[in-house]
N, C-alpha and C positions, 0 to 999 in steps of 0.2 A: 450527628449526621443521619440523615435519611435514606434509608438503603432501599427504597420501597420505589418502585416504576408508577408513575401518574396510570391510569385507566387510557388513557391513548398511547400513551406508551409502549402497554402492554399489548394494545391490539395492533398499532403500527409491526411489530414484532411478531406478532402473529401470523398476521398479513406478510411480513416477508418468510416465514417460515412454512405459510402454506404454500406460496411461490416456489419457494428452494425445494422441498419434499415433492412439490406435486408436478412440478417439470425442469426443474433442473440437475435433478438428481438423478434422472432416467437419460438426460442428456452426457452429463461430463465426461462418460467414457470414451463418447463417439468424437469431444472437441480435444479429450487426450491424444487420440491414436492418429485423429485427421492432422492436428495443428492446425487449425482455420479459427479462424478469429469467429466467438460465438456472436454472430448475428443476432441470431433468434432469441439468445437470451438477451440482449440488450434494448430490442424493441419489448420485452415482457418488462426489463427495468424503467424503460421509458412509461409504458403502460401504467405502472405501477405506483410511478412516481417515487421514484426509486433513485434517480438521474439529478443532479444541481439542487440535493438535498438541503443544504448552506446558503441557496441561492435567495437573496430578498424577494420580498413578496413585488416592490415597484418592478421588477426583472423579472416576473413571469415564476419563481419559485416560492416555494412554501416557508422559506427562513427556519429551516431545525437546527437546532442545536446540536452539537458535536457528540454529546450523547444517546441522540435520536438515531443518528448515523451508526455509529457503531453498535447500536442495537441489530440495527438492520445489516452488517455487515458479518456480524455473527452467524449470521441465522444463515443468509446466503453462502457464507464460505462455508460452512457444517457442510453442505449439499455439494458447492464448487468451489477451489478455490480461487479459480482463475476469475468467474463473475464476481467471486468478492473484492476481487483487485480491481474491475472495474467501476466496481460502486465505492471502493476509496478513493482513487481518481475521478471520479463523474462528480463527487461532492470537498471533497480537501487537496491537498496540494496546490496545484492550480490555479482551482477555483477559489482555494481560501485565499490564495495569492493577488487574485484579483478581485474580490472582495474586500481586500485591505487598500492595496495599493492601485488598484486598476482607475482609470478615469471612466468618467462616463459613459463617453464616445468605446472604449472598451468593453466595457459591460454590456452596453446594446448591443454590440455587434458579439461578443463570446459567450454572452450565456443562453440564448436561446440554440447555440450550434450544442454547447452540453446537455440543456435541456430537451433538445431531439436525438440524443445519444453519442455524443462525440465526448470520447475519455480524452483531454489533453495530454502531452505528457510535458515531464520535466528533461531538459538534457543538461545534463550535469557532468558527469564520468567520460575519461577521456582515453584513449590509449595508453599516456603516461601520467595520468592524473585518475586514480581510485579514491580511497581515502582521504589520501592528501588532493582534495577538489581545490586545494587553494596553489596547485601548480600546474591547473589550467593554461592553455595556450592558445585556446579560440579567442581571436579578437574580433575586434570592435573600430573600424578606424574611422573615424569624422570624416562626412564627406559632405559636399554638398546638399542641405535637405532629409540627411539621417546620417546613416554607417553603412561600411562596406564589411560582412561578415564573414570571417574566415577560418578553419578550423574541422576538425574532426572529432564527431562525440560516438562513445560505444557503450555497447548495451544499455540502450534506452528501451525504457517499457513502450508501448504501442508502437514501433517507429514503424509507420509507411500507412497502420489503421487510426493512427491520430492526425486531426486536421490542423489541431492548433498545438503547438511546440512554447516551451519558457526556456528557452539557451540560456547560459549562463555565459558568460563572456568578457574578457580580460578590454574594457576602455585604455586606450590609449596604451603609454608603457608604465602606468603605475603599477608596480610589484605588490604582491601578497589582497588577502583579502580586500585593503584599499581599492584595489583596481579594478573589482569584478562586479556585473551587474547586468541585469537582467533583461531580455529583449522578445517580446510575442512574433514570434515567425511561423506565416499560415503555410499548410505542406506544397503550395502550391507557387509559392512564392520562386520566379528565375534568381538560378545559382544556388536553388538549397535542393538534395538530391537525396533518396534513399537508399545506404547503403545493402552493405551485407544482411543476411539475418543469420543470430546465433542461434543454433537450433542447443535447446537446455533439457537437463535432467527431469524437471518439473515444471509446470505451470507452462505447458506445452501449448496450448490455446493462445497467449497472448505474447504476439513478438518481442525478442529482444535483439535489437539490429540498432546499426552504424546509422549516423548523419553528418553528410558531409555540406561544407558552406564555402561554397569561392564566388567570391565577389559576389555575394547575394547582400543586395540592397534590402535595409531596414530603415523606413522612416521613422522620424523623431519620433512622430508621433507612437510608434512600438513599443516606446523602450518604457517596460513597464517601472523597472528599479535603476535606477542608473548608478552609475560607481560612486566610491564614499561610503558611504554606511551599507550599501545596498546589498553588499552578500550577508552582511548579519541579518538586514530585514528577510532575502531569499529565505535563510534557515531558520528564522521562526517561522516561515510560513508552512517547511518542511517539517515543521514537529509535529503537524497535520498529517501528513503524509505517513510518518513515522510510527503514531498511534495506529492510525489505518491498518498499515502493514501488521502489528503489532494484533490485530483484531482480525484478521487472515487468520495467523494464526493459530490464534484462539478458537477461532471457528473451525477449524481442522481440529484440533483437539479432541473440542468436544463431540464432533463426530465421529472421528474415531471411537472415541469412548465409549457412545453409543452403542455402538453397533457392539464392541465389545463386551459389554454388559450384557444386553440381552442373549447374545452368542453363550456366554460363557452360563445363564441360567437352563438354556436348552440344550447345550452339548453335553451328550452323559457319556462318561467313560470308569469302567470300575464299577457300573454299577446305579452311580450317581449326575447331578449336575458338577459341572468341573467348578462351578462355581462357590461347590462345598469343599473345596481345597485350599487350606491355608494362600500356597503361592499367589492362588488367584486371587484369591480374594485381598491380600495387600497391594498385589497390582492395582487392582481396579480402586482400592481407598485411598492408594498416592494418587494417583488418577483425579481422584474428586476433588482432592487436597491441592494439588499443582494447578487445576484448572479453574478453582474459586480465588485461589490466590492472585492468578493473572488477569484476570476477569474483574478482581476488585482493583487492585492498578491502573485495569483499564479505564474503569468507570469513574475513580478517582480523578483520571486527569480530563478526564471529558467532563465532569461534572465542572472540574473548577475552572474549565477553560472556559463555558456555556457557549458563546458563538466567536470568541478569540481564538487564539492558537494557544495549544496545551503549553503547559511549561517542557520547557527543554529536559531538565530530572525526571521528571515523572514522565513523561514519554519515553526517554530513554531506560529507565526502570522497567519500564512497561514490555515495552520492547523485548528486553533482552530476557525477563522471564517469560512473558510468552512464546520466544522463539524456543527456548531452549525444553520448555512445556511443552510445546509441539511437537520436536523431534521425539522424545521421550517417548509422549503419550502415542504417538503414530507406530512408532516401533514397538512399545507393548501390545499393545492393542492388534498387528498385526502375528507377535508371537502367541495370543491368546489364542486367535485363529486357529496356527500350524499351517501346513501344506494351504489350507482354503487361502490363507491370510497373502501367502505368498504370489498363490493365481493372481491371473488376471481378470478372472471371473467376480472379482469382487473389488471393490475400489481402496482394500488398504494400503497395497502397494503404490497405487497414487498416489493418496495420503500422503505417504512416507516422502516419497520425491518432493510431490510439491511442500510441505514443512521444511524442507533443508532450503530450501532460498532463504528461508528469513533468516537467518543464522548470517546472511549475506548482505542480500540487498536490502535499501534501506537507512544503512550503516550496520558494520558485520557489529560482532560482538563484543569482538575487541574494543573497536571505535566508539563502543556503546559503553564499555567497564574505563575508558579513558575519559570519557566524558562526565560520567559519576563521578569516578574516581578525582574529575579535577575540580567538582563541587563540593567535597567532601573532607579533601584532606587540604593542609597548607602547600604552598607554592614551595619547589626546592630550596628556593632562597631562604625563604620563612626558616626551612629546616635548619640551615648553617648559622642562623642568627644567636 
């Protein structure tokens, strides 16, 4: 295997890390403390080409590969996490979704809205439907010329700054994942409305709010997955999604760590740099250790994916070490600090917040040791045999 980044690679990655260093990172305190959805960075992502990364070249995009992406999602979340969440959404989930499954007439009209900066989202998660997404209760009902859509979805990512929406939604009265399946609804669409907004711990910049659907008409032509197979097709397109998030993460991490490093060379106490004290200095070597390991997972499953959707294991492997890599390394990294770490004068404390969503959203961790866990061991039956 080749562990080595092509020469555009490396400078794609560069170029988003001069972006993140030289203005997004003088930015995120001010989209922490406002909550306003960052504008201004998303016309720089736009700029940058940074936006419908995934997107074919006949569609107005560059066509990178899933490891291009996550190069660049790295580099951005180090600086913000909340722009990194946009540049997972502006190139995977969604857009891998329609990518795969989208018709034509689709793709001309949705990629050039993401390619001038519109993050779509997913609605998936319900009031009594978290985890168990397959006890969904937004329908779908036949009507003349498409469906009449009904329902309530919670904490969706962009809900009210996204134009274009992927409902998920229960067809007809066929029970369990049979019956669920997927429908493009633009925000502007009569009978779809923007609810509440939940105001969160972390990743404070980018909403998480209620959508509600009464009798909002969706023509056939919308419905991007229809029921039948169609919630297995939805969640392979989410293992896109799932990397993504996974690569948030990761870029939190390493940012932290950063800063931690060099902190810990400069801060003398006793005498010395702190950085000549055992404690520290294993901090900081699990530090390298946890964040190479989740970094190589990552790039693993982006490699083997190239411009499909990663495998379901290895995104969720990915995942759930990066998340928990993150948490780790944010809270070290802000004890290395002390009192500075804790201010607000410095972005660890950020950090810290926004890393504990991944551990959540996504699929929490559990959902993520249950899904390894049901690739890896025999089914209970197996057991009794």
């Amino acid at each position: 295997m080749d562990f080595q980044l092509t020469a555009e690679q490396q400078a794609l990655r560069q170029r988003a890390r001069d972006l993140a260093d030289g203005t997004f990172a003088a930015r995120a305190a001010r989209w922490d403390e406002s909550e306003e959805y960052p504008w201004d960075n998303v016309k720089d992502l736009v700029a940058g080409g940074f936006m419908g990364m995934t997107i074919p070249r006949e569609h107005g995009g560059p066509d990178r590969p899933i490891l291009d992406v996550v190069l660049v999602i790295e580099e951005v979340a180090r600086a913000c996490g909340v722009t990194g969440r946009i540049v997972v959404e502006g190139s995977l989930g969604v857009v891998g979704a329609l990518r795969a499954y989208g018709t034509e007439a689709h793709k001309r009209r949705y990629f050039p809205w993401v390619l001038e900066g519109d993050k779509p989202a997913i609605a998936i998660t319900e009031p009594e439907a978290g985890s168990a997404a397959t006890d969904m209760t937004t329908s779908a009902e036949a009507t003349n010329g498409g469906f009449l859509l009904r329902g309530h979805k919670r904490y969706i990512t962009g809900a009210g700054t996204s134009r274009l929406y992927l409902v998920f939604a229960r067809f007809g009265q066929r029970p369990g994942d049979q019956g669920i399946g997927g429908l493009l609804v633009e925000r502007d669409t009569p009978g779809f409305t923007i609810g509440r907004r939940e105001y969160m711990m972390g990743l404070r910049a980018i909403p998480e709010g209620e959508l509600h659907f009464e009798r909002c008409f969706v023509p056939h032509e919308n419905v991007l997955v229809p029921a039948g197979d169609g919630f297995k097709k939805l969640m392979r397109a989410y293992n896109g999604q799932r990397l993504g998030a996974a690569t948030v993460a990761l870029g939190l991490a390493q940012g932290a760590y950063e800063r931690a490093r060099a902190y810990a060379m400069e801060r003398r106490q006793f005498g010395r740099p702190i950085a000549d004290f055992q404690g520290i200095r294993w901090k900081l070597a699990d530090m390298e250790v946890k964040i190479d390991a989740a970094r190589l997972m990552i790039h693993r499953a982006a490699a083997d994916a190239g411009r499909d959707f990663p495998d379901a294991l290895q995104a969720a492997k990915a995942k759930t070490l990066a998340a928990e890599t993150a948490q780790w390394v944010t809270s070290e990294a802000l004890q290395i600090h002390g009192a500075a770490g804790y201010g607000r004068s410095l972005p660890l404390e950020r950090m810290v917040r926004d890393a504990r969503m991944f551990a959540i959203g996504g699929g929490t961790l559990e959902m993520m040791r249950n899904l390894i866990a049901d690739r890896i061991l025999p089914t209970k039956s197996d057991w009794r045999k």
